[in-house]
C-alpha positions as CSV (number, residue, x, y, z in Angstrom):
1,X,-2.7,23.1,12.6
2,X,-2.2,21.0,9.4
3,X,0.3,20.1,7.4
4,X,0.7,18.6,3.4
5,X,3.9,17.2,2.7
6,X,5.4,16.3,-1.0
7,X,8.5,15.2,0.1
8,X,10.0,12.6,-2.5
9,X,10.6,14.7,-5.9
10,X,8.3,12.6,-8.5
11,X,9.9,11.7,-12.3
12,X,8.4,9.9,-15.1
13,X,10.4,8.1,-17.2
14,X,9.0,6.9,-21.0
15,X,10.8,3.6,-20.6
16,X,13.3,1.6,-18.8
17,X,16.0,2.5,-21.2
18,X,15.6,6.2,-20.7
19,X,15.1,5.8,-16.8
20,X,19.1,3.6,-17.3
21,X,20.2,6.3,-19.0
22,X,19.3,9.1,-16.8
23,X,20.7,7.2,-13.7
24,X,24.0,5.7,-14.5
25,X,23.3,2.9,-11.9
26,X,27.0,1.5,-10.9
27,X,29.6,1.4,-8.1
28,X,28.1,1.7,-4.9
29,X,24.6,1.3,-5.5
30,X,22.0,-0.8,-4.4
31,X,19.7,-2.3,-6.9
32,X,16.5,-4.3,-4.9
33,X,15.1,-5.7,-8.0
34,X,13.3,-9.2,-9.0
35,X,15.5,-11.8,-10.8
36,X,12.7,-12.2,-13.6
37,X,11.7,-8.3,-13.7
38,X,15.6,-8.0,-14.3
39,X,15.4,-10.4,-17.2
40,X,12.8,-8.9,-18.7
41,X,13.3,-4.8,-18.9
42,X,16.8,-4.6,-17.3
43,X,18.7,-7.3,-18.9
44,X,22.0,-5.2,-19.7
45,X,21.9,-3.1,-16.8
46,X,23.0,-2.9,-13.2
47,X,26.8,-4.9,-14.1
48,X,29.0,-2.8,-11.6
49,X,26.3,-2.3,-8.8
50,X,25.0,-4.3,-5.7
51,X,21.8,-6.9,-6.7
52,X,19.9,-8.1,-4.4
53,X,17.3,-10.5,-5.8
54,X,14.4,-10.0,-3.2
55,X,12.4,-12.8,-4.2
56,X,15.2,-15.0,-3.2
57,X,14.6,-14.0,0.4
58,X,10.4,-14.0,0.5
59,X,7.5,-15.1,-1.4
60,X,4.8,-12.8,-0.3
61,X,5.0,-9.1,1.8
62,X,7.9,-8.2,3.6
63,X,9.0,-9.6,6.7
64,X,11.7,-8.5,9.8
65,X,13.1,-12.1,8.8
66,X,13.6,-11.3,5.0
67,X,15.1,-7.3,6.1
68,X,17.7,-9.5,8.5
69,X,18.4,-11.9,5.7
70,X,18.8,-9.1,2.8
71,X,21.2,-7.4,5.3
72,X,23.6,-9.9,5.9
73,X,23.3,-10.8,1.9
74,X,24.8,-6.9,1.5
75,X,27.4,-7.3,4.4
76,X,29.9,-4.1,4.4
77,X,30.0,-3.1,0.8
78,X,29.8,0.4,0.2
79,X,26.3,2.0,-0.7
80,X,25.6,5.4,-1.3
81,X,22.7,5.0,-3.2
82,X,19.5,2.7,-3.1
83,X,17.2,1.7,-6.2
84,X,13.8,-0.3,-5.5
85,X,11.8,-1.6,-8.4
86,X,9.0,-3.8,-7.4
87,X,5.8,-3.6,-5.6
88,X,5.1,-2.8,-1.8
89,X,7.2,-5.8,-0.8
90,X,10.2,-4.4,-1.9
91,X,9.3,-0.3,-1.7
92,X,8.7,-0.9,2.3
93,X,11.9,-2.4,2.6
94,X,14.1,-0.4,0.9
95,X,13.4,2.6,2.9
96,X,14.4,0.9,6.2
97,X,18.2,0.0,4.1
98,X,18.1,3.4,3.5
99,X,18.9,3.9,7.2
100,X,22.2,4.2,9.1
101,X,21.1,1.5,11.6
102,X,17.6,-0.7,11.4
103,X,18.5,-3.9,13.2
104,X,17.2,-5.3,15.1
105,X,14.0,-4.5,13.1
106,X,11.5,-5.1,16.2
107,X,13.6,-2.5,18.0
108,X,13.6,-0.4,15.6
109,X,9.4,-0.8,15.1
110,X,9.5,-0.7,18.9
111,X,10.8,2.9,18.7
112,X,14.5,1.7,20.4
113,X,16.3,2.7,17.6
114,X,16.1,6.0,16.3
115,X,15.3,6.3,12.8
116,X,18.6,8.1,10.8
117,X,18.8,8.2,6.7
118,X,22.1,7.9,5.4
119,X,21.4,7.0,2.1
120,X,19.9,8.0,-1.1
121,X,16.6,6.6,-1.8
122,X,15.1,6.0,-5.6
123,X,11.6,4.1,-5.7
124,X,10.1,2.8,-8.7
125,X,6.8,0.9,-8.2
126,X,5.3,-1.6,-10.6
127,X,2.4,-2.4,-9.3
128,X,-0.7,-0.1,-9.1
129,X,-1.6,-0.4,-5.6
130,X,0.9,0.3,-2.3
131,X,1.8,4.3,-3.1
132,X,4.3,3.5,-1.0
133,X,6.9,5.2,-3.0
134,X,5.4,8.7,-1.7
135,X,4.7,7.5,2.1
136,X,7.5,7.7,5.1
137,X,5.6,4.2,6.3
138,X,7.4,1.3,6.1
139,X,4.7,-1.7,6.8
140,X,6.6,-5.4,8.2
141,X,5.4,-8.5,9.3
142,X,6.9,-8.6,12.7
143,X,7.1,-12.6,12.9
144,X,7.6,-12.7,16.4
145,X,4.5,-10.6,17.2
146,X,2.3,-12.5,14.3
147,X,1.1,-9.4,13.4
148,X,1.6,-6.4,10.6
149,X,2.8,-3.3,12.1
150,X,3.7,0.2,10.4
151,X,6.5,2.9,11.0
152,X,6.0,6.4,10.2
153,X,9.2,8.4,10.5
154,X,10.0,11.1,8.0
155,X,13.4,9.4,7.3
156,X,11.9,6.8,5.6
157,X,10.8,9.1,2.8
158,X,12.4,8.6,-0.9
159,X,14.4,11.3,-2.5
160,X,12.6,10.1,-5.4
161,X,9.5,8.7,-7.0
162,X,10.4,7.1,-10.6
163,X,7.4,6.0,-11.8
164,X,7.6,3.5,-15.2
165,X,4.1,2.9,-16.8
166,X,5.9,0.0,-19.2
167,X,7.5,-1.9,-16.1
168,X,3.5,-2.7,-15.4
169,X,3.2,-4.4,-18.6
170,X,3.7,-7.8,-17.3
171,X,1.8,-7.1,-13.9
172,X,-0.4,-10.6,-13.7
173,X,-4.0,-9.9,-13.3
174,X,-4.2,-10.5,-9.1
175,X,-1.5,-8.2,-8.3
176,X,-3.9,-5.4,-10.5
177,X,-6.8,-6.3,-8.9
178,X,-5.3,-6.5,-5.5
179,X,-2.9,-3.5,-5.8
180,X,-5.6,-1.0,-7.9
181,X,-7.9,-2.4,-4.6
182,X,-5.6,-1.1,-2.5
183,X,-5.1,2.2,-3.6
184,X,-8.8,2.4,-3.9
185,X,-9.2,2.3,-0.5
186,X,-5.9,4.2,0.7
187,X,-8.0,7.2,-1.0
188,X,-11.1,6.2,0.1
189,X,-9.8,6.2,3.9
190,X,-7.8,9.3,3.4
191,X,-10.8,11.0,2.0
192,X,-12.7,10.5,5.3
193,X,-9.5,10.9,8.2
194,X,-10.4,13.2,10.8
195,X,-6.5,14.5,9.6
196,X,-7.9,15.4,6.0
197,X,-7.8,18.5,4.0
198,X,-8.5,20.3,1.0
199,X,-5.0,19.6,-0.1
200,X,-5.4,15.9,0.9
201,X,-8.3,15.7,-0.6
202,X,-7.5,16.8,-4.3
203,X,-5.7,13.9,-4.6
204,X,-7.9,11.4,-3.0
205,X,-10.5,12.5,-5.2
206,X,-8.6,12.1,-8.0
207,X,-7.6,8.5,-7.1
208,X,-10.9,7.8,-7.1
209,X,-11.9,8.9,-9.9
210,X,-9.2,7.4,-11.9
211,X,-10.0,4.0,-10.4
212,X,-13.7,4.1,-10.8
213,X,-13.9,5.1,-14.4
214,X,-10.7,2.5,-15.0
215,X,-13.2,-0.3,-13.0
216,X,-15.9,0.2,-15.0
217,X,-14.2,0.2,-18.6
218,X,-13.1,-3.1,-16.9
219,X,-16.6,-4.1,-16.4
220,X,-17.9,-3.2,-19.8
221,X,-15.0,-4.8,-22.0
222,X,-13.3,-7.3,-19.9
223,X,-9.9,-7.8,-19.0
224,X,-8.1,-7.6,-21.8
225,X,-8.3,-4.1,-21.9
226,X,-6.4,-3.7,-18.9
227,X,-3.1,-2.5,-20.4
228,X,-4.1,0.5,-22.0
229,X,-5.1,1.7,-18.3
230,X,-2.0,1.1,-16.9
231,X,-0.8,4.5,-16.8
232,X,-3.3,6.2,-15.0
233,X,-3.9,3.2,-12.4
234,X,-0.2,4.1,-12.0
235,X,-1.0,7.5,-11.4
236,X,-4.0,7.2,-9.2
237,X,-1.8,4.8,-6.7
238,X,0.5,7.6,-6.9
239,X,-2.0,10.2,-6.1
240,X,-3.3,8.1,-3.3
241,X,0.0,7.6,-2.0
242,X,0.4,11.2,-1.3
243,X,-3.6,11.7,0.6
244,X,-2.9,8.6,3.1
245,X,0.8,10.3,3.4
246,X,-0.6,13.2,4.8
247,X,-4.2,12.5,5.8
248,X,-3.9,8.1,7.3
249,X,-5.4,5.2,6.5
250,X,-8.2,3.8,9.0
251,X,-10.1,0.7,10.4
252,X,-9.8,-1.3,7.0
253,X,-6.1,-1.6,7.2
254,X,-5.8,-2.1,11.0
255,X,-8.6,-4.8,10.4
256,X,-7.1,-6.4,7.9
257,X,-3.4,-6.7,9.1
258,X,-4.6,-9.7,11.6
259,X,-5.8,-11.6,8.4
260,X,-2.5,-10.9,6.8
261,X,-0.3,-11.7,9.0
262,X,-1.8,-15.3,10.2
263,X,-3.0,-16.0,6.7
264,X,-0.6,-14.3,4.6
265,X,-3.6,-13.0,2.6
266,X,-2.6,-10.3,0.1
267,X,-2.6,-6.8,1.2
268,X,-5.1,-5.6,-0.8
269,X,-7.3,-8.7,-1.1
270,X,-7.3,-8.4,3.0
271,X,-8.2,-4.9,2.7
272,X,-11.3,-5.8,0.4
273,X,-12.8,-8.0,2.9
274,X,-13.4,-5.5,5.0
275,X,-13.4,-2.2,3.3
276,X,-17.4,-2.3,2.8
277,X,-18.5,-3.5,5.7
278,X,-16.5,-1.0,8.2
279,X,-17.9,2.2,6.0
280,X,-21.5,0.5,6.7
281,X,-20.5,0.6,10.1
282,X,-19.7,4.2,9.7
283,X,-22.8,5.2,8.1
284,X,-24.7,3.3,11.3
285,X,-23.0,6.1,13.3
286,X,-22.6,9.3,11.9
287,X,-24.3,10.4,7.9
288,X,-22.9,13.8,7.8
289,X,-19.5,15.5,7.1
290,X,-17.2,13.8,4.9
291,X,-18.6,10.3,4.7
292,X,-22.0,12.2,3.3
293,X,-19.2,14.2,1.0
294,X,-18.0,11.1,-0.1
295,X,-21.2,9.1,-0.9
296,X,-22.1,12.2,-2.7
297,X,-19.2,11.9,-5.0
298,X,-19.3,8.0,-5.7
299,X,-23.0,7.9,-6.4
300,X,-21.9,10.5,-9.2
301,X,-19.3,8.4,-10.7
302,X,-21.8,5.3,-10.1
303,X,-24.5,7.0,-11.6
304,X,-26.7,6.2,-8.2
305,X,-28.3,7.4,-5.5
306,X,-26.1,8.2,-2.1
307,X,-27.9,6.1,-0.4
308,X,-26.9,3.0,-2.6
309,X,-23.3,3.9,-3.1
310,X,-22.2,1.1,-0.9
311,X,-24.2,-1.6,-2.6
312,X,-23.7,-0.4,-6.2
313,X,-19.4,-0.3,-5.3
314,X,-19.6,-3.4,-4.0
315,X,-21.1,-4.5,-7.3
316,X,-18.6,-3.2,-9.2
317,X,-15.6,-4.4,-7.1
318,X,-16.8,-7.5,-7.5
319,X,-15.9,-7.8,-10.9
320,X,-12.6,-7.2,-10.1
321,X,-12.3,-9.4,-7.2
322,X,-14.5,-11.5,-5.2
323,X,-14.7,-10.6,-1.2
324,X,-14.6,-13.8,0.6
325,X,-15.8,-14.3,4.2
326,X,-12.7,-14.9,6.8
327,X,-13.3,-18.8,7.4
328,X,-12.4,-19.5,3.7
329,X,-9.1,-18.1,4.6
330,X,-9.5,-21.0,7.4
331,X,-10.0,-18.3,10.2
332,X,-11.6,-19.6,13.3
333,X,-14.1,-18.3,15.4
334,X,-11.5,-18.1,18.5
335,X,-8.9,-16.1,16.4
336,X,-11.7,-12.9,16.0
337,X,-10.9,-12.5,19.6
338,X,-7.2,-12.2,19.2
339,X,-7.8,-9.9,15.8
340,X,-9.8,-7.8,17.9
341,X,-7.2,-7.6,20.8
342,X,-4.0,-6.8,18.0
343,X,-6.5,-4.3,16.5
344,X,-7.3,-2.4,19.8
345,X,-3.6,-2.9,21.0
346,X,-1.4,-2.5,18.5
347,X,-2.9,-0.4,15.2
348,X,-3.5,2.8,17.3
349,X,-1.7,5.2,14.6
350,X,-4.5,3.9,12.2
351,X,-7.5,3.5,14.6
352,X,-6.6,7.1,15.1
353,X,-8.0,8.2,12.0
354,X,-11.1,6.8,11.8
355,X,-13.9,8.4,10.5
356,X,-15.4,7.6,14.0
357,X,-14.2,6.0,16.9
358,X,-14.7,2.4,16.5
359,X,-14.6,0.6,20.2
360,X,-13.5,-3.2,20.8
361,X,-17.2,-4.3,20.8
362,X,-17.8,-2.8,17.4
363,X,-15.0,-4.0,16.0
364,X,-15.4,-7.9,17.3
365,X,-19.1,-7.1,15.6
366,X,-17.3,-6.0,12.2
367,X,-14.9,-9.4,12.3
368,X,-18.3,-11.8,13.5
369,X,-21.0,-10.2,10.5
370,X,-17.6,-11.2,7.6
371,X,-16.7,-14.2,9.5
């Protein structure tokens, strides 16, 4: 039996004024919100509520430390509500402040405290990548574990999706190409899970497409074009949001949360490194079914053959971002070991949905042929 879940109710808002408007943001809510995204599309809003300033607390992706810090920076006021505007930094966390109890946060990623929402929960993304305002996965680094780790729990789901096209505006070129990467390959990796279906599919497809054809407008006239395909880039995370909601992500992310964690490499950018070379991997195994569905439909958007999809993507991805081999992150040949052992150990919800099963020695291989 399968399931496809919707859960978060999804709104578009024309601008930030109208989304202000439409909320009434005051007593007893939470606003999660950058000090310079504040400045520059919220500057009269939020007086009477709760700001939390996330940056204050971390630099990069989200962190049990920064979720314990936030926590004691919000104390015992009142909340009834919960507004997130940023990227997958800030999205992730919320939902866990959304809870009625989430510390100590390695219980509560141990499975020691049960998961209870108490809390309306608003998320408004401004990035193109994480989707995560559709997903009931919240996605820490667990410091003490020096490693990434993901809950799934259907509490962490938003009441609501606000998505913003203008709040992207501003996004600086690496957080497009990392975050538009990402959701690339959430769809990508939701196309091919074992837990897939039609349903799921529609929109992983439709990522795709959106991403593709965005790509290579990028390709043809540069950079600078960029804002004017904001709004579907904004979409397509959106769409791929809800396929890897229902349907997983794979062996790209649980490969690539070792990197992350121990090099703080961004999400997406650590995704990329190992995104083509685990689907070659696949095709080594097993051509039919949905990986031969899938090269079918990229070789029609790249205007190739299926048997060059791979090398004609990776072409085009490059001009978005270049893949770097792990020891120019200053990886070691001793840590693809102990990425291998976190992989097979710990990322079992994602190894799960692999297009085939992937054992320890072919995943050492994967980490040794990008080292």
């Amino acid at each position: 039996m399968n399931n496809f879940l919707i859960k978060p109710k999804i709104v578009t808002c024309s601008s930030a004024d109208e989304f202000c408007t439409a909320y009434h943001i005051g007593k007893e809510d939470l606003v999660l919100v950058s000090g310079n995204m504040r400045k520059r599309n919220f500057p009269n809003a939020f007086a009477d509520a709760v700001v939390i300033d996330y940056r204050q607390y971390v630099t990069g992706e989200p962190t049990d430390t920064m979720i314990e810090d936030i926590r004691q920076s919000i104390g015992n006021q009142k909340i009834n509500r919960i507004f997130a505007i940023g990227g997958g930094t800030i999205l992730d966390a919320a939902k866990l402040f959304a809870l009625k109890e989430y510390s100590p946060v390695d219980k509560l990623f141990a499975g020691e405290i049960l998961p209870q929402k108490d809390k309306k929960l608003f998320l408004i993304p401004t990035t193109c990548g994480t989707g995560s305002e559709m997903t009931n996965i919240s996605i820490l680094e667990l410091t003490k574990n020096k490693t990434k780790l993901g809950l799934a729990n259907d509490a962490l789901f938003a009441d609501e999706a606000i998505l913003i096209p203008e709040l992207l505006q501003n996004l600086p070129y690496q957080f497009f190409a990392t975050s538009s990467m990402d959701a690339l390959i959430h769809a990508i990796e939701s196309y091919t899970s074992p837990k897939a279906t039609d349903f799921t599919r529609v929109f992983s497809v439709g990522a795709i497409e959106k991403i593709i054809a965005g790509y290579k407008v990028i390709a043809t006239e540069g950079k600078n074009i960029i804002p004017t395909l904001l709004k579907d880039f904004l979409a397509a995370s959106t769409y791929a949001g809800i396929a890897f909601g229902n349907a997983g992500c794979a062996a790209v992310h649980a490969l690539s949360y070792p990197l992350g964690a121990a090099r703080h490499v961004p999400h997406g950018e650590s995704n990329y490194a190992f995104f083509i070379e685990v689907y070659k991997t696949y095709a080594s195994i097993r051509q039919d079914g949905a990986l031969c569905q899938l090269k079918q439909l990229l070789a029609k958007l790249l205007g190739c053959t299926p048997s060059m999809v791979f090398v004609e993507l990776e072409g085009l991805l490059e001009n978005i971002m270049q893949r770097k081999n792990l020891h120019e992150y200053g990886v070691v040949k001793k840590d693809l070991e102990s990425y291998t052992d976190i992989v097979m150990q710990k990322q079992g919800r994602l190894m799960a949905n692999n297009y085939v099963p992937l054992d320890r020695d072919t995943v050492l291989s994967i980490y040794q042929k990008l080292f």
